[in-house]
C-alpha positions as semicolon CSV with decimal commas, in nm:
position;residue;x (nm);y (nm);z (nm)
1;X;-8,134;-2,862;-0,544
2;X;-8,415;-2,620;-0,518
3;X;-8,394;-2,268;-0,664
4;X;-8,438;-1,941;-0,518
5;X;-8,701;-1,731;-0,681
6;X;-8,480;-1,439;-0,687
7;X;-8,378;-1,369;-1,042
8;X;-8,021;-1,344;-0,961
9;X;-8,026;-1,706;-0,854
10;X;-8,197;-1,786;-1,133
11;X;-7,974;-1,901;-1,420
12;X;-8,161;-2,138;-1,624
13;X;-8,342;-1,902;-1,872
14;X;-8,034;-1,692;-1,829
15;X;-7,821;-1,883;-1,883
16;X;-8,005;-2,029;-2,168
17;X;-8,027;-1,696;-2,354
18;X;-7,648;-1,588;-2,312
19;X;-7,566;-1,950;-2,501
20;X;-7,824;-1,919;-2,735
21;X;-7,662;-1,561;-2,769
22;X;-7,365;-1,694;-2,777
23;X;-7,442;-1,907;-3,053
24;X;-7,559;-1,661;-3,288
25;X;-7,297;-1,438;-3,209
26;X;-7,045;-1,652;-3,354
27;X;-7,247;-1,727;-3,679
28;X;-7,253;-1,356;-3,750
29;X;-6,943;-1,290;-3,623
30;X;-6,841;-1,555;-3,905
31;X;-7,006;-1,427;-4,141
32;X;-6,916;-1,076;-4,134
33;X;-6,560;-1,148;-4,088
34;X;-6,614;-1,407;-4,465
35;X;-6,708;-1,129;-4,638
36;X;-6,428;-0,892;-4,533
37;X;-6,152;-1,180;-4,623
38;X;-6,212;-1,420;-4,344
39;X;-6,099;-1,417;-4,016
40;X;-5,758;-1,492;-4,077
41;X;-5,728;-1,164;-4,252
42;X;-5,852;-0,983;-3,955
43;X;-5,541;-1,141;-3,733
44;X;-5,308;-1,102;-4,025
45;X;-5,281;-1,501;-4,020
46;X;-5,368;-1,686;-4,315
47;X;-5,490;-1,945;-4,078
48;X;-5,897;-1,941;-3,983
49;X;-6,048;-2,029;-3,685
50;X;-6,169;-2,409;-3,713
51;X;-6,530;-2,419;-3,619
52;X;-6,684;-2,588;-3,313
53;X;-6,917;-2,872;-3,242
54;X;-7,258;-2,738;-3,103
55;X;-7,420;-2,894;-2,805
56;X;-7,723;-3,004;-2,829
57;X;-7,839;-2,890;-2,534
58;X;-7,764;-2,519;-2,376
59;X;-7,954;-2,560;-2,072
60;X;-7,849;-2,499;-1,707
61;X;-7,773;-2,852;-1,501
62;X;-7,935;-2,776;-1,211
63;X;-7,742;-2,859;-0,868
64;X;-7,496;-2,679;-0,620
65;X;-7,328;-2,405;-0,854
66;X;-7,689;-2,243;-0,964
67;X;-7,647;-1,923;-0,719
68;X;-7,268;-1,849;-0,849
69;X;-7,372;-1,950;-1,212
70;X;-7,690;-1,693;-1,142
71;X;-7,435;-1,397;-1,015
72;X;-7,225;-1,470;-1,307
73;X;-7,471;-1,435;-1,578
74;X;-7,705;-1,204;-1,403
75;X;-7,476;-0,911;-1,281
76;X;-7,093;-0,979;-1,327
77;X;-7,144;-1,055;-1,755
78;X;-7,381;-0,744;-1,756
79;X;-7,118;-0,536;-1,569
80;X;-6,839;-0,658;-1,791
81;X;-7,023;-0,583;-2,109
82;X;-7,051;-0,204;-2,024
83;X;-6,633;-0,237;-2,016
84;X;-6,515;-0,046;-2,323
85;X;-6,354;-0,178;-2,602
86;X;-6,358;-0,505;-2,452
87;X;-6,699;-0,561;-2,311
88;X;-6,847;-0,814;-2,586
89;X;-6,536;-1,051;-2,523
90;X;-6,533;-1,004;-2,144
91;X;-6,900;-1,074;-2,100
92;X;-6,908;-1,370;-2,337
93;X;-6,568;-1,504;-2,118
94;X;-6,754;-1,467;-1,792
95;X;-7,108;-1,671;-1,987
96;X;-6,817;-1,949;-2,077
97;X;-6,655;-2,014;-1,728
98;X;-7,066;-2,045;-1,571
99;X;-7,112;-2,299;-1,828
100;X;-6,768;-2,461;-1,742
101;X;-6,918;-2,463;-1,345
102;X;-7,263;-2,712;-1,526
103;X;-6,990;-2,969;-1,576
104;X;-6,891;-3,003;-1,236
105;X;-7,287;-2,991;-1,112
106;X;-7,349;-3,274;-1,411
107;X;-7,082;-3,498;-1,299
108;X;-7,185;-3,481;-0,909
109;X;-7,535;-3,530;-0,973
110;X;-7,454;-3,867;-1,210
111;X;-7,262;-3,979;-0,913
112;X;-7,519;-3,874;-0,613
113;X;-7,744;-4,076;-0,874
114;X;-7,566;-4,378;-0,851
115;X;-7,494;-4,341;-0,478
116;X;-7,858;-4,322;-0,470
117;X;-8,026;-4,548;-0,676
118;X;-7,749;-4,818;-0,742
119;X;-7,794;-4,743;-1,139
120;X;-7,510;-4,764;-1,440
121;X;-7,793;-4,675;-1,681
122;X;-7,955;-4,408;-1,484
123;X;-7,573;-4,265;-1,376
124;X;-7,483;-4,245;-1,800
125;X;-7,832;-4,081;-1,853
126;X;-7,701;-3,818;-1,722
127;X;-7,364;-3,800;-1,837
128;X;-7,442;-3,605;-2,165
129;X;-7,540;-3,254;-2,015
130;X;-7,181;-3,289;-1,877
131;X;-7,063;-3,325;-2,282
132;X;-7,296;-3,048;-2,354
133;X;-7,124;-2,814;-2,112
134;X;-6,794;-2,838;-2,197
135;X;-6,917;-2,737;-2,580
136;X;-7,172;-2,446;-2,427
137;X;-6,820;-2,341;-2,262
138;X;-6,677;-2,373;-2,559
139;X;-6,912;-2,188;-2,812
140;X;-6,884;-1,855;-2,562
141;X;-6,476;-1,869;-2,508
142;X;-6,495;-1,884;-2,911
143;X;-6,708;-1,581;-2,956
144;X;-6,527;-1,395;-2,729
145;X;-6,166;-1,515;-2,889
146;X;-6,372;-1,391;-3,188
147;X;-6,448;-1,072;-3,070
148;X;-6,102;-0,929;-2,965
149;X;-5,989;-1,105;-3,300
150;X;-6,211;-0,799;-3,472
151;X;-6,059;-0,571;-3,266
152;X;-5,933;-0,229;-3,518
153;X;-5,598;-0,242;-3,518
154;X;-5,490;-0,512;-3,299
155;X;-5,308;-0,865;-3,330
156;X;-5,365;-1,104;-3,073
157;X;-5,134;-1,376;-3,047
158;X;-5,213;-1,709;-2,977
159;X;-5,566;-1,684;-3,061
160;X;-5,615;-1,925;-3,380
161;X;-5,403;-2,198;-3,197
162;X;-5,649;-2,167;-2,888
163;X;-5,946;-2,203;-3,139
164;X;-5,778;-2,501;-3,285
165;X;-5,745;-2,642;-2,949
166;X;-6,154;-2,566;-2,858
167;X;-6,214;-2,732;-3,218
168;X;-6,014;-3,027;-3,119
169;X;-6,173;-3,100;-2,759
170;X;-6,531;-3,019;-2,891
171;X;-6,506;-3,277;-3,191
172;X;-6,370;-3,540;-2,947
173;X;-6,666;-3,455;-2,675
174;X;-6,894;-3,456;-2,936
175;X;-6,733;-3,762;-3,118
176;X;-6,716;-3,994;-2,857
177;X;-6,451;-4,260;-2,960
178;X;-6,386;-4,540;-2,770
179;X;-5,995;-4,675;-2,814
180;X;-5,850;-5,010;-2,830
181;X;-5,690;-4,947;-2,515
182;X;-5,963;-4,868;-2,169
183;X;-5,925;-4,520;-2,045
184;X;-5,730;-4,381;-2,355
185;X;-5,968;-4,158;-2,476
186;X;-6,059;-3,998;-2,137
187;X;-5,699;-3,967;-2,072
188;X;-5,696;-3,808;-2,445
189;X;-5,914;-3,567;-2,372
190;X;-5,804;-3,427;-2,054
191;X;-5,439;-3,379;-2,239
192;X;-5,636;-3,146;-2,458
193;X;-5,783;-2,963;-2,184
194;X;-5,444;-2,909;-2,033
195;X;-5,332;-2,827;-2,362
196;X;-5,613;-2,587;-2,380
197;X;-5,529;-2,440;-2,032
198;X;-5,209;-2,370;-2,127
199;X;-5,284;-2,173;-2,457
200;X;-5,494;-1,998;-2,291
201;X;-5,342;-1,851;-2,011
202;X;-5,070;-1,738;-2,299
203;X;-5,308;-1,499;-2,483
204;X;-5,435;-1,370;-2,140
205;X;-5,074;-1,294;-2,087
206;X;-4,945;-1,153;-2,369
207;X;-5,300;-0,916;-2,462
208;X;-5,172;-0,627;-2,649
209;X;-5,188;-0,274;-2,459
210;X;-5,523;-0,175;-2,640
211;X;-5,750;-0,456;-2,463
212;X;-5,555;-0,566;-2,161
213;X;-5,805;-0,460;-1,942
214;X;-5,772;-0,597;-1,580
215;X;-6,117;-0,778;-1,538
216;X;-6,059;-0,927;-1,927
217;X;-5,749;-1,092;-1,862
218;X;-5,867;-1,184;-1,546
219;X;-6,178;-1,430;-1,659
220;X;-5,997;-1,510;-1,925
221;X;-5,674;-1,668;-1,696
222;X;-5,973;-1,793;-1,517
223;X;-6,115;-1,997;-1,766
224;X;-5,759;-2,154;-1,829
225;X;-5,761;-2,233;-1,469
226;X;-6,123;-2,443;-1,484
227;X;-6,018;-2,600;-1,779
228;X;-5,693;-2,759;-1,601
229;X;-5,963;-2,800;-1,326
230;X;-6,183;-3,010;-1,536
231;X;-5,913;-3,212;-1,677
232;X;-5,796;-3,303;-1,291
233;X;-6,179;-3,356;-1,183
234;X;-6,197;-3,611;-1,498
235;X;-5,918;-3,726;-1,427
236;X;-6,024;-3,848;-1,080
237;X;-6,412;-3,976;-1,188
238;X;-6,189;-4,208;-1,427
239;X;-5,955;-4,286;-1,173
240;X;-6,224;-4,378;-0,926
241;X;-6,078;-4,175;-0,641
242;X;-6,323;-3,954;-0,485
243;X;-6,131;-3,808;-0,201
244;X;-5,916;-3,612;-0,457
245;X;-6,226;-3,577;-0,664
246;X;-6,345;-3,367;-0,396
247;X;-6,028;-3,171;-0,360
248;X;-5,996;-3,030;-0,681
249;X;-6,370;-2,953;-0,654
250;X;-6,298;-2,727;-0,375
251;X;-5,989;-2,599;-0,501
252;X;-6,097;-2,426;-0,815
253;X;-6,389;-2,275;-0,669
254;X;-6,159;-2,119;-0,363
255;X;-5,911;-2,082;-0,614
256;X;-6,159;-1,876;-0,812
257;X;-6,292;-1,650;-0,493
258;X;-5,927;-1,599;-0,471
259;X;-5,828;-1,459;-0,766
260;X;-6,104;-1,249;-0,810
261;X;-6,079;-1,112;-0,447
262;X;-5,675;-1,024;-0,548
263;X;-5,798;-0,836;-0,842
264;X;-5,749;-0,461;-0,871
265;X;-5,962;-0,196;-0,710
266;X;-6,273;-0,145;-0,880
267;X;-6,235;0,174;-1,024
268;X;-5,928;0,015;-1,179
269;X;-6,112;-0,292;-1,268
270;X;-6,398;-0,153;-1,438
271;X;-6,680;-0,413;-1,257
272;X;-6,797;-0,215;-0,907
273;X;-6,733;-0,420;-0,624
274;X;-7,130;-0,427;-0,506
275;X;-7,150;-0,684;-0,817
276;X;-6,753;-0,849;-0,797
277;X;-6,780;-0,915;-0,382
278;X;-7,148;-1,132;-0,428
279;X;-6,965;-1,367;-0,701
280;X;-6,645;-1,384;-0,441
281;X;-6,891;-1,500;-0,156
282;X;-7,089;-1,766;-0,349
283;X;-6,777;-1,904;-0,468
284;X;-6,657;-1,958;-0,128
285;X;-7,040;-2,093;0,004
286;X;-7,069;-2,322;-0,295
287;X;-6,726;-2,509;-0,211
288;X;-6,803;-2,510;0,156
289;X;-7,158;-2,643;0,052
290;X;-7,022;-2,919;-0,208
291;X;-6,763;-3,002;0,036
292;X;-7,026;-3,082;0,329
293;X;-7,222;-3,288;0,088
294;X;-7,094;-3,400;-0,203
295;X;-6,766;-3,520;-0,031
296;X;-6,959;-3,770;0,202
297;X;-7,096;-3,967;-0,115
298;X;-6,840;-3,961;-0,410
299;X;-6,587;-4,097;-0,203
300;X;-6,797;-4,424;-0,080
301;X;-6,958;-4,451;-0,434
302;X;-6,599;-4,498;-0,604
303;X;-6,486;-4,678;-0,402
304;X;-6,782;-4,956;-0,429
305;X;-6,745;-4,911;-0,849
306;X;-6,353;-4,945;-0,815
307;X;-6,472;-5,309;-0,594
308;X;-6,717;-5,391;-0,854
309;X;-6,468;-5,365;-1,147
310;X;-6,143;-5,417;-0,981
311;X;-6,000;-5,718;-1,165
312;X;-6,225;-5,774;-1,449
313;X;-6,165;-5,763;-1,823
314;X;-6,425;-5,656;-2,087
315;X;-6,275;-5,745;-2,464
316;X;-5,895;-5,704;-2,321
317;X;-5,768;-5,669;-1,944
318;X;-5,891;-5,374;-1,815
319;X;-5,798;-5,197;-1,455
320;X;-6,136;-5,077;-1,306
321;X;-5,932;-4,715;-1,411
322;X;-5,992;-4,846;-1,751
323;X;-6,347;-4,972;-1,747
324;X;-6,492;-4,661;-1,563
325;X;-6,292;-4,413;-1,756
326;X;-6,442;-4,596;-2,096
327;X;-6,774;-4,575;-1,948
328;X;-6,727;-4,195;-1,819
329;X;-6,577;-4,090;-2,200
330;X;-6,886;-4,288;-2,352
331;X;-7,130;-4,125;-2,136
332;X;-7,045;-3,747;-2,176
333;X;-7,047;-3,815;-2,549
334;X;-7,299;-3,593;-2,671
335;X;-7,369;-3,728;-3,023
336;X;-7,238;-4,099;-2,954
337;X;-7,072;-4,327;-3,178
338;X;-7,138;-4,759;-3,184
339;X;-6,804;-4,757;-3,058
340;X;-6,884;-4,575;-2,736
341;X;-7,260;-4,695;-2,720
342;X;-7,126;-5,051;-2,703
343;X;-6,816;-4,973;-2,442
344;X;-7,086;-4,800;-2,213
345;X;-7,317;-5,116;-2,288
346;X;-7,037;-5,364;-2,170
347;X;-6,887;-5,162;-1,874
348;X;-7,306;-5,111;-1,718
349;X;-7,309;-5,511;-1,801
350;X;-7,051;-5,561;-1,538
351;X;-7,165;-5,315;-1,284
352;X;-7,489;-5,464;-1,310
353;X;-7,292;-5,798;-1,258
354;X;-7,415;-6,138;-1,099
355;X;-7,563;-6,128;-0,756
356;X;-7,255;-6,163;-0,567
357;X;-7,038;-5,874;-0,748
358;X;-7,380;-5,661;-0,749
359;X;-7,311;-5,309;-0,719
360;X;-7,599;-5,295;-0,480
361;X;-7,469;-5,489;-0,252
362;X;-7,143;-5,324;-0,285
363;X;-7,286;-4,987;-0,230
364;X;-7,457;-5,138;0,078
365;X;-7,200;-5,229;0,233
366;X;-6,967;-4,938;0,168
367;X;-7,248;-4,715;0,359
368;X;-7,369;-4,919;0,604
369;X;-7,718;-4,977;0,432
370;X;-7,778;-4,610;0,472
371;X;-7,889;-4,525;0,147
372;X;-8,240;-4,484;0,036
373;X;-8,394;-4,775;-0,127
């Protein structure tokens, strides 16, 4: 999708710099917190938090969410760093759920890639940025878990368990391990992101008096919410079923618009409502946008891969569930492993397939020989 010129739709160097940001905000967060007595000092916990796996790649996926993802980084993270006490964590929250927004733009462009060019290979080429985005995400929820951790005076509950949580979904993102079993590592993953979700939403709940500010608690329920998001919209890629693929597309970006537009007045709130109601609106364009378009292909598309692979086996029986979900885990894998290399190697094999199980043809078919060549 083409971008604006206006710099507040205009997240890729942004958006670059508050991860980069991000990045070495948690190194010398680290560090300064080591030479006090560590960090599970500061939350009197003898516990640390585990460290995270970083992505290779920081950079904005370009696609439908760029205007909201600009907004966010632009003028709502800069508004919510001027919040006191709690401005470092709330703007590095608000950097982590734009991130969270590149996986859903990587994920529909792999599949408008396939719908378009009939591809496996060019599809899991660009599978990684998705990888990359959940452990961008990651790296800015951490510094900003870090952050309130540092807070004088104040315990946070919860907030180790969360970072063992992050720690746990980055290394598997990052590790890409390919079970015995198709599917189980996908299905492995998005547990942890519920998991995740969950935890979450429990610190944002329970944040003692001194930083339960109204916009803080706010991105950071809303951050749970896109993580349960992700694990549903994974959950359906794997599953090959794009009409409720689309659905949970749509609802966390109304659900979003939602909750921010049911947040307090902004006097209360802290962000002024010239900056909150522009993020609100996007939201709501961007699902009415990815609806409209994105919709009328991933549904088709799945449905040709689910014909392709329905009833084939690769080293065991495998459901096409099984074979895609293998090749979707391998794919957003964003250091690899042989096992997942050679899963994604198989499972493109058999899309590619003989002439008469071609997913070509299939996709063909399926839209009426309306797709460009």
């Amino acid at each position: 999708m083409p971008k604006n010129n206006n710099a507040a739709t205009q997240p890729v160097a942004a958006l670059r710099l508050a991860k980069q940001l991000t990045t070495a905000a948690v190194v010398a967060s680290a560090a300064a917190l080591s030479a006090c007595g560590g960090v599970g000092d500061a939350l009197s916990n003898p516990a640390t938090l585990p460290s995270l796996v970083t992505a290779k790649s920081c950079d904005n996926v370009v696609g439908s969410l760029d205007t909201v993802q600009g907004l966010l980084i632009n003028q709502l993270r800069n508004s919510a760093a001027r919040l006191p006490t709690v401005g470092g964590a709330a703007a590095s929250a608000t950097t982590a759920l734009a991130s969270t927004l590149d996986t859903v733009d990587g994920l529909t462009n792999a599949l408008t890639t396939l719908a378009r060019t009939q591809s496996p290979p060019q599809f899991t080429a660009q599978l990684p940025a998705v990888g990359d985005s959940v452990l961008c995400a990651g790296s800015s929820l951490s510094e900003s878990l870090a952050l309130l951790a540092t807070t004088p005076n104040v315990n946070i509950p919860g907030l180790v368990t969360v970072q063992g949580t992050l720690a746990a979904v980055s290394q598997r993102v990052a590790g890409g391990l390919v079970g015995t079993t198709p599917g189980a590592d996908l299905s492995a993953l998005t547990a942890q992101l519920v998991t995740l979700s969950n935890q979450l939403a429990d610190v944002a709940d329970n944040l003692p008096a001194q930083v339960n500010q109204p916009f803080l608690k706010e991105i950071l329920e809303l951050n749970a919410m896109s993580y349960r998001s992700l694990a549903l919209i994974l959950t359906d890629v794997g599953a090959l079923d794009g009409d409720r693929l689309s659905a949970n597309i749509t609802a966390l970006l109304v659900g979003t618009a939602d909750r921010l537009a049911a947040l307090p007045l902004p006097a209360q709130l802290g962000v002024p409502s010239n900056v909150l109601t522009p993020v609100i609106e996007q939201f709501r364009n961007a699902s009415v946008a990815l609806d409209n378009s994105a919709s009328a292909v991933l549904q088709p598309t799945l449905q040709a891969v689910s014909a392709v692979l329905g009833g084939t086996s690769i080293t065991a029986p495998a459901t096409a569930l099984g074979s895609f979900s293998d090749l979707l885990q391998g794919g957003i894998a964003s250091n690899g492993s042989t096992q997942s290399d050679a899963r994604v190697g198989e499972v493109t094999q058999l899309l590619n397939g003989t002439p008469a199980r071609n997913l070509l043809t299939v996709l063909r078919q399926t839209f009426g020989g309306l797709l460009p060549g």
